[in-house]
N, C-alpha and C positions, 0 to 999 in steps of 0.2 A: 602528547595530546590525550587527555584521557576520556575512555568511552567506557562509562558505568561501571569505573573502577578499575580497568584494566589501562595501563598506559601504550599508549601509541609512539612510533619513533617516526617524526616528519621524513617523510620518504616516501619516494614512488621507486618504481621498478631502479628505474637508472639511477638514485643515487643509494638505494638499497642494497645494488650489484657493488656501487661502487665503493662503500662501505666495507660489505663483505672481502673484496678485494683488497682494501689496502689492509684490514688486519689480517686477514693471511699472507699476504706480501711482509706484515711486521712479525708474523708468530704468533700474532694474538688469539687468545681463544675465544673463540666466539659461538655462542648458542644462539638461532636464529628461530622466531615461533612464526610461521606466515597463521594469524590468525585470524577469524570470521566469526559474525556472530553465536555462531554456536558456540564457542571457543570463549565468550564473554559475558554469555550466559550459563557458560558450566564451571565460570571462574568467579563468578556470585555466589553461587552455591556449592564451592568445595576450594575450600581457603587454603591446600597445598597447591591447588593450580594458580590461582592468585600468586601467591609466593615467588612460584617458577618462573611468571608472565617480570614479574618484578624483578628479577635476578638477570633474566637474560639479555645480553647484549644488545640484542634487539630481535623488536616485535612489530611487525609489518601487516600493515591491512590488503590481508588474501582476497581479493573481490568489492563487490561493490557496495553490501551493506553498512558495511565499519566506514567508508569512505563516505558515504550518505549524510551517516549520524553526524560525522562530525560537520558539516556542511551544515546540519541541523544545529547544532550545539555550537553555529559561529564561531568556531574556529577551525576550519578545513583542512585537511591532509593535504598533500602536493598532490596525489594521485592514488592509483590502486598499485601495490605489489603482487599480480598473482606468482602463486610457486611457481606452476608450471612453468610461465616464463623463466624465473629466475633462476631455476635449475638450470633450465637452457642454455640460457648466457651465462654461467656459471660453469658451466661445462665447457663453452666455447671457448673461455679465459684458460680453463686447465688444461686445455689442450696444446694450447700454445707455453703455458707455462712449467708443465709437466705436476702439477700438481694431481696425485691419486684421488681418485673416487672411491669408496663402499655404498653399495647400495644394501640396505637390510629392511627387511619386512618384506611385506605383501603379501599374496600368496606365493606355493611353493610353484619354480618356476617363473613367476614375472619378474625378478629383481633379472634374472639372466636374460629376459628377452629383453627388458627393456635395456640392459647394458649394451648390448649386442646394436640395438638401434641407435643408441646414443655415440656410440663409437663410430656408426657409421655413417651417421651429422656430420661429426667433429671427428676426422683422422688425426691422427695422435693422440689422442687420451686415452688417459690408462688408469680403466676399471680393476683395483687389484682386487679386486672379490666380491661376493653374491652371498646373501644367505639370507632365508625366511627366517627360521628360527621361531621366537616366540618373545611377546611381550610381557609375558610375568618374570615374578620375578628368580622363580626355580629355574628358571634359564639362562638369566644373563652370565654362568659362569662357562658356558662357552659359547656363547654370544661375543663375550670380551674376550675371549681365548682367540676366536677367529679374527676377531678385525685386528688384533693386535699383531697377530702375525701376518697380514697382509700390509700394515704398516703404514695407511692411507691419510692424506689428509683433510680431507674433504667427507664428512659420514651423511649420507641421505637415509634420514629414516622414515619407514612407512608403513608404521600401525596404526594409524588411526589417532584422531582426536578422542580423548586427551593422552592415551598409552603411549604416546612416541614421545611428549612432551616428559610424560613422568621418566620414560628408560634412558633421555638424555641426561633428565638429571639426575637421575641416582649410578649413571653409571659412566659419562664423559671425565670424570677424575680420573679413571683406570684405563685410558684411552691415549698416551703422553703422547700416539704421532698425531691425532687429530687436533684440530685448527678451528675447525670450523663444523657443526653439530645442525643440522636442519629437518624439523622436522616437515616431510612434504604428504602425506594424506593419501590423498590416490594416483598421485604423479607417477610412481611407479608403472601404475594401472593403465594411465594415459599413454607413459611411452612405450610400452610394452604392444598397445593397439588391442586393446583389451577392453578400455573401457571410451570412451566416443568425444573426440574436442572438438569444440564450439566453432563454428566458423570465426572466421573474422568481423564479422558484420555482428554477429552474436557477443561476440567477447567485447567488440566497441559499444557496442549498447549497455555494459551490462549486464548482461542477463544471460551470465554463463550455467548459474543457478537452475532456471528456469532449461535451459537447454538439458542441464544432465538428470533434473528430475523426469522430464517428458522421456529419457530412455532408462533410467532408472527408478521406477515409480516406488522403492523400497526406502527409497532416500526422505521420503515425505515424512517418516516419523522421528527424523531424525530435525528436519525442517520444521517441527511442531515448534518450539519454542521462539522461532520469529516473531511472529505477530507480537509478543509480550516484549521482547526486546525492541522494537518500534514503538510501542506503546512508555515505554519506558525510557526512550530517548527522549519523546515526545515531551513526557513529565519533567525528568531533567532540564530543558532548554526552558519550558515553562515556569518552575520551579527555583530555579538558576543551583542546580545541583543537588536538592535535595533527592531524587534517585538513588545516587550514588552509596 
């Protein structure tokens, strides 16, 4: 389904999990974008994210505004995928199935507290290693030195839109036990207990957005580009695609 150039893959949480699932049960490599408007407003204007969004196995609407549009644009997605979740059940599956996790990025310190929680979710899964590191690209040669010797199948990455995006792709070829490639944003942050999740009542509305701007008011400038992205669905559906 595509939202102002970027294409969407029909999926909500459950069959997005369940996707993920059966190609790492095949071997298949799989690059996974949980993306959001901002994520489709920064792929308009920088034609190697476009590419990436293109290339990847699959691209899942992270939250509620991509779900929105398309709603608007008459042909609607099944649901919302957010990461968070899907880490979660993603992790719950590994655990039972003995599939390895890496967690990399965030700050220095969160990929370990969050591993530490997550293990403690889900007994039996097996975090084979932690590391911040860095998202340029002067780093990735032991970036890739670490995860390789830890040997994982499963990579959670968490620099940031669009940096996690770019370091899966310029560097998952050099990665042969990895399977499955995710970039997750501030997940990290979340399970680590770091940064604050939405109630339930909150994430069913909606309006998980709005929840983590009201404790993170640094986030608003990053949120500037909404309103023109709505605006520009707006035209599109009007239009019948000339946005695009």
């Amino acid at each position: 389904m595509d939202v102002l150039g970027v294409g969407f893959d029909r999926v909500d949480l459950d069959a997005a999990l369940g996707t993920v699932i059966d190609r790492l049960r095949r071997g298949e490599r799989t690059t996974v974008i949980t993306a959001n408007p901002e994520f489709v407003m920064l792929a308009r204007s920088e034609p190697d994210l476009c590419r990436i969004a293109a290339a990847a196995e699959l691209v899942i609407p992270d939250g509620t505004g991509v779900f929105l549009a398309s709603r608007l644009l008459g042909d609607p997605l099944p649901g919302r995928a957010p990461g968070r979740l899907l880490v979660d059940r993603l992790a719950a599956h590994a655990a039972g199935s003995g599939d390895a996790l890496f967690l990399l990025g965030a700050r220095p310190g969160i990929a370990e507290r969050a591993a530490e929680r997550l293990s403690g979710r889900h007994p039996g899964l097996v975090v084979a290693g932690t590391y911040a590191g860095s998202s340029g690209p002067e780093a990735d040669e032991e970036t890739v030195r670490r995860v390789n010797a830890a040997a994982p199948r499963v990579l959670l990455v968490a620099y940031g839109m669009p940096h996690q995006e770019r370091w899966i792709a310029r560097n998952l070829d050099r990665l042969p036990s990895v399977r499955v490639a995710i970039g997750v944003g501030g997940v990290l942050d979340q399970l680590a207990g770091v940064a604050p999740v939405a109630p339930r009542a909150v994430h069913a509305a909606g309006l998980e957005w709005l929840w983590r701007l009201a404790f993170e008011p640094r986030r608003l400038r990053r949120q500037r580009p909404l309103p023109l992205f709505a605006l520009l669905v707006l035209a599109d559906r009007l239009g019948g695609g000339s946005a695009r």
